[in-house]
Z-matrix of the N, CA and C atoms (Angstrom, degrees):
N
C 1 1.451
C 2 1.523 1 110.06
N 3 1.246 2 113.98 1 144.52
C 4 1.481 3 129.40 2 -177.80
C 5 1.430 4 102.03 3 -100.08
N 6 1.772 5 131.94 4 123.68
C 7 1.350 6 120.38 5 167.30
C 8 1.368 7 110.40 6 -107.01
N 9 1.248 8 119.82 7 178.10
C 10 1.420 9 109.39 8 172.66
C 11 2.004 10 101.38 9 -162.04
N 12 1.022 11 134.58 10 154.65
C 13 1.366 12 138.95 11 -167.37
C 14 1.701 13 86.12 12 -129.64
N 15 1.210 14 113.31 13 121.51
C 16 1.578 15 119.01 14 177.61
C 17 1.581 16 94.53 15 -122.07
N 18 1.508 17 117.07 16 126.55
C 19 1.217 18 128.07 17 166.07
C 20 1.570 19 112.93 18 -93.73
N 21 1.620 20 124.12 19 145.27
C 22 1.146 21 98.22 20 -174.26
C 23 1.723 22 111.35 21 -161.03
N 24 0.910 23 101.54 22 153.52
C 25 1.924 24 100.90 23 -154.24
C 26 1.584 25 100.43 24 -103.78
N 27 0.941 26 138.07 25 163.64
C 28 1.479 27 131.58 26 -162.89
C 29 1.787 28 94.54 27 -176.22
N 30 1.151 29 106.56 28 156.67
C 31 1.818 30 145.27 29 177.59
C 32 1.934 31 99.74 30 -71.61
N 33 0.847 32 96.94 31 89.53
C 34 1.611 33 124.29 32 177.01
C 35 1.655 34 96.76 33 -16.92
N 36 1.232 35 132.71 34 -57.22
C 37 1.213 36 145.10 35 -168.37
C 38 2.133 37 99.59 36 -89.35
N 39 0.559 38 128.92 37 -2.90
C 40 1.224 39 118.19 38 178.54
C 41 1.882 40 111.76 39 -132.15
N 42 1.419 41 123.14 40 17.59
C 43 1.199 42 134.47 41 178.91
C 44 1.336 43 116.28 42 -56.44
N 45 1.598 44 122.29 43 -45.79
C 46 1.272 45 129.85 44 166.53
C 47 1.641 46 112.67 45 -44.14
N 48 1.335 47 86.47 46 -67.11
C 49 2.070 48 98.66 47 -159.02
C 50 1.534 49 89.63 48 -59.47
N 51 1.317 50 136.34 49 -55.61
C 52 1.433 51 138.17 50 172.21
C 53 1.457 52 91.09 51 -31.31
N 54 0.745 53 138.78 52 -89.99
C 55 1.902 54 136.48 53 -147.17
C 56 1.359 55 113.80 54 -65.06
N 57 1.661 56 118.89 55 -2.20
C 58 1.343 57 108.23 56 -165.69
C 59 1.584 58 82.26 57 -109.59
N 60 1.244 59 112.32 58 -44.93
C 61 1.881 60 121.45 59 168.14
C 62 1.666 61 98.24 60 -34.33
N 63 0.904 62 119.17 61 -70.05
C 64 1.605 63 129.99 62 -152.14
C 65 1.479 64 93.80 63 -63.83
N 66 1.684 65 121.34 64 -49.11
C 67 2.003 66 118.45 65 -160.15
C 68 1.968 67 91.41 66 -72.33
N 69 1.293 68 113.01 67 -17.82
C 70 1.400 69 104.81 68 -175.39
C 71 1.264 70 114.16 69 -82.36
N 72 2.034 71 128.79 70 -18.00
C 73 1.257 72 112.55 71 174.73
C 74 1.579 73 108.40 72 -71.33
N 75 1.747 74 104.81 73 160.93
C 76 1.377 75 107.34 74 179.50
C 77 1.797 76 108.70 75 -75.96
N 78 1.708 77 82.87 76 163.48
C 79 2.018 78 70.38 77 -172.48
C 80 1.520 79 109.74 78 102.61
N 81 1.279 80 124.67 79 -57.79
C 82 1.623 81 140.68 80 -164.24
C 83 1.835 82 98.90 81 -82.27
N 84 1.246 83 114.27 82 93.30
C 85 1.418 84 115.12 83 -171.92
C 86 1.865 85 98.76 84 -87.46
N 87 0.958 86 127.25 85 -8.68
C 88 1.772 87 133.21 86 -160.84
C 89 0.750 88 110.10 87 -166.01
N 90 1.609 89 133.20 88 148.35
C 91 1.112 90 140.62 89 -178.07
C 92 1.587 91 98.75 90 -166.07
N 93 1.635 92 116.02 91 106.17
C 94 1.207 93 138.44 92 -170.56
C 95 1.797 94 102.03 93 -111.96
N 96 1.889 95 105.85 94 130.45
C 97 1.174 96 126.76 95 158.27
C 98 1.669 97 124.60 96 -77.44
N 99 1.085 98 109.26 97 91.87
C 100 1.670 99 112.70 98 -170.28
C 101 1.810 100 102.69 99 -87.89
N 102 1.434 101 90.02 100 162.95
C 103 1.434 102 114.75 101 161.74
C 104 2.336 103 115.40 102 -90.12
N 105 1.057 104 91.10 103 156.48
C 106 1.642 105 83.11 104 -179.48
C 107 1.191 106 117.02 105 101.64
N 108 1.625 107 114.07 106 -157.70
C 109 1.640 108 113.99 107 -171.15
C 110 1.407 109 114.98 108 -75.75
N 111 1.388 110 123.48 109 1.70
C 112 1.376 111 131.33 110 -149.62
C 113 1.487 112 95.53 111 -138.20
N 114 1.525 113 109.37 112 130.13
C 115 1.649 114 113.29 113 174.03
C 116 1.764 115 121.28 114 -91.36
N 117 1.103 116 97.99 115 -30.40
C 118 1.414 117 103.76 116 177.49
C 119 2.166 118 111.86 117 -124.27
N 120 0.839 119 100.06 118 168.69
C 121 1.654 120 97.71 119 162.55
C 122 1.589 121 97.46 120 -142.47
N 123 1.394 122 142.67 121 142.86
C 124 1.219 123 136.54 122 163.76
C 125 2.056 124 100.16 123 -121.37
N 126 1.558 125 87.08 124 151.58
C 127 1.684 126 98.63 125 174.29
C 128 1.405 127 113.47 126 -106.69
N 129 1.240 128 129.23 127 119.64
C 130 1.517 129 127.10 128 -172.10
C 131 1.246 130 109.12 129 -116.97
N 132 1.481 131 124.34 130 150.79
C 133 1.437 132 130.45 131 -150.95
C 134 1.398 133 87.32 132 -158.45
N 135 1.656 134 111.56 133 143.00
C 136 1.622 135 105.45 134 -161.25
C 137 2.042 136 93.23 135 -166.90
N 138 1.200 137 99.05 136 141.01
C 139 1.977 138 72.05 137 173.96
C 140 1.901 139 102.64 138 -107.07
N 141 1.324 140 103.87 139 28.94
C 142 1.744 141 95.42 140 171.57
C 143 1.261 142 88.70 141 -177.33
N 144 1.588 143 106.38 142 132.70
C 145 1.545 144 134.83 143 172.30
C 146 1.158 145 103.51 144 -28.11
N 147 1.428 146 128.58 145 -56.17
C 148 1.533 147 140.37 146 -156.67
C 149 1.520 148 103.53 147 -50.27
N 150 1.532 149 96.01 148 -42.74
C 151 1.704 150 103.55 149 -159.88
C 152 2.036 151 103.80 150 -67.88
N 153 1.050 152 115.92 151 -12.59
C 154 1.485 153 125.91 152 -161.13
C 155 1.811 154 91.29 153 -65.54
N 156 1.786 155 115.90 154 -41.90
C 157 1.247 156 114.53 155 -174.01
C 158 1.320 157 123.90 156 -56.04
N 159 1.398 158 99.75 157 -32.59
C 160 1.629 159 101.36 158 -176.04
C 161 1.707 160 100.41 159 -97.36
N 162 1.152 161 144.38 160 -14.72
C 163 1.566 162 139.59 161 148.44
C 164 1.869 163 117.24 162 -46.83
N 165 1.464 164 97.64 163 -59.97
C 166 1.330 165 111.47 164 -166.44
C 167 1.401 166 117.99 165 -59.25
N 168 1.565 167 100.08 166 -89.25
C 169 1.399 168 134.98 167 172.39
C 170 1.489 169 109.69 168 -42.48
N 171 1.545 170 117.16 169 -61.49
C 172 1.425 171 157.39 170 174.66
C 173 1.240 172 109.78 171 -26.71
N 174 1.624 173 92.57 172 -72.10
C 175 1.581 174 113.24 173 -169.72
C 176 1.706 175 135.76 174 -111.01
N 177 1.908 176 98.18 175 -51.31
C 178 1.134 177 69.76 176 163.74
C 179 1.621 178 135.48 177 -116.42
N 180 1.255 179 112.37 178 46.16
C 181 1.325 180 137.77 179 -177.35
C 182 1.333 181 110.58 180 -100.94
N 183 1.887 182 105.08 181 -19.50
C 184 1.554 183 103.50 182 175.86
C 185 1.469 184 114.50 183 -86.60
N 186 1.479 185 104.48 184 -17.42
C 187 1.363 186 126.79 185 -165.17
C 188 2.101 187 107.67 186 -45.88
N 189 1.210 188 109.53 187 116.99
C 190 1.596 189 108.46 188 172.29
C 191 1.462 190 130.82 189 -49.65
N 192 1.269 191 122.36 190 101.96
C 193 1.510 192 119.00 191 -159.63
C 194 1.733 193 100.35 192 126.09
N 195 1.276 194 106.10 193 -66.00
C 196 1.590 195 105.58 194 170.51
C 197 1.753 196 124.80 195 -26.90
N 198 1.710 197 108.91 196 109.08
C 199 1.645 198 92.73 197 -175.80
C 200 1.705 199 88.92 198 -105.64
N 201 1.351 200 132.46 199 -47.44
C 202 1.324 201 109.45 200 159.47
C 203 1.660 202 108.79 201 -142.24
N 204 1.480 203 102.40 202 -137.47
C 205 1.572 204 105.07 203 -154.44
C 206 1.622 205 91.28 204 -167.94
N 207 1.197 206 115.47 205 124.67
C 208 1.735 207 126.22 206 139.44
C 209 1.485 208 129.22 207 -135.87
N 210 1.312 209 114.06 208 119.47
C 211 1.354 210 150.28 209 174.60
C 212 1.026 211 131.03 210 -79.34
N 213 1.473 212 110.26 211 116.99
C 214 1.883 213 118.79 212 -168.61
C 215 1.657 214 105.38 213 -120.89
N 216 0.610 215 95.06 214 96.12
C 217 1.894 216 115.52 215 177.82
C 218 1.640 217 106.40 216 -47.65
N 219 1.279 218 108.76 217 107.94
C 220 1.591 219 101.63 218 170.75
C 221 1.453 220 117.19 219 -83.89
N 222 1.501 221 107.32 220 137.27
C 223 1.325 222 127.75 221 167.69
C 224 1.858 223 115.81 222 -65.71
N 225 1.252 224 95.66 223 -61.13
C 226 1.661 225 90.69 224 -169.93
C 227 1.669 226 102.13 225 -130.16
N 228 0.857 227 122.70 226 155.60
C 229 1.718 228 128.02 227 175.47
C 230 1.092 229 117.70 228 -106.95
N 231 1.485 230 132.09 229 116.08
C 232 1.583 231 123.18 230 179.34
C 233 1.436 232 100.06 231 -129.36
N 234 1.287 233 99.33 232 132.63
C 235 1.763 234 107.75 233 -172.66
C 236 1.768 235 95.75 234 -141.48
N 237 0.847 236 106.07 235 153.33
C 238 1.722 237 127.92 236 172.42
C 239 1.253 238 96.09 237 -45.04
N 240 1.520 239 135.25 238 -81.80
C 241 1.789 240 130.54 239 -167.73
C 242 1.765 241 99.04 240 -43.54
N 243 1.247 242 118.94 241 -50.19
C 244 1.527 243 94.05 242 173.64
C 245 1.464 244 134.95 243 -61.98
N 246 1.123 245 97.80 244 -47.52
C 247 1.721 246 109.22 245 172.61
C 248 1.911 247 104.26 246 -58.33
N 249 0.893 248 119.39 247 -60.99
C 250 1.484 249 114.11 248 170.33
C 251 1.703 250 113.17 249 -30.02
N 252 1.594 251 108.72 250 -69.12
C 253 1.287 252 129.90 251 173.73
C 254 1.648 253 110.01 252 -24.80
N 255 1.588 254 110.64 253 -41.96
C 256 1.517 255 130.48 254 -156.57
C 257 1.298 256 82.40 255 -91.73
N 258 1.379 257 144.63 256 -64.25
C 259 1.406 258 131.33 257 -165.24
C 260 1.267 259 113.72 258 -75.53
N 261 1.098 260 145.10 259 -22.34
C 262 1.171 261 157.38 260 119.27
C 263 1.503 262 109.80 261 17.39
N 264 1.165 263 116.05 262 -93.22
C 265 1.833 264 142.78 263 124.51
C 266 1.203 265 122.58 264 29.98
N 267 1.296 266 100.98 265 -64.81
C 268 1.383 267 119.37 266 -150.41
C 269 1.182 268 132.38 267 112.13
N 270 1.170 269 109.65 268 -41.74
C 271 1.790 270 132.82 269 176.34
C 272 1.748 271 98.56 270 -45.25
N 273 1.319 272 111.31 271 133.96
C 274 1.228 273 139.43 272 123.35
C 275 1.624 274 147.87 273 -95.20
């Protein structure tokens, strides 16, 4: 799986409809309303890099309200069910 954390700036008055646009493309598993320099954050889930172009760029950059978008590609995923999983194990 390919993840990706898309930060994303949006038209003060159209932040809502932007985020409900954006959780509906495929690919877009989350779509979080933040505080700060950033209006939205979305979580993207993809099973090949390739597919990120037509999510990102594609989709939700076309999205109405959308003024832009920056994207930080995750390397590794660490969540609690794994780490549990690992102690579980034995592993430390």
């Amino acid at each position: 799986m390919v993840d990706a954390i898309v930060m994303i700036n949006a038209e003060s008055n159209k932040i809502n409809e932007a985020a409900q646009s954006i959780v509906e493309i495929d690919g877009v598993k989350d779509v979080y309303s933040v505080a700060g320099d950033i209006d939205l954050v979305a979580v993207v889930s993809t099973k090949a890099f390739e597919d990120l172009t037509s999510i990102i760029p594609g989709g939700i950059a076309k999205v109405d309200g959308v003024i832009n978008t920056q994207t930080l590609m995750a390397f590794k995923t660490y969540s609690d069910k794994e780490l549990s999983a690992a102690f579980d194990l034995g592993l430390d």
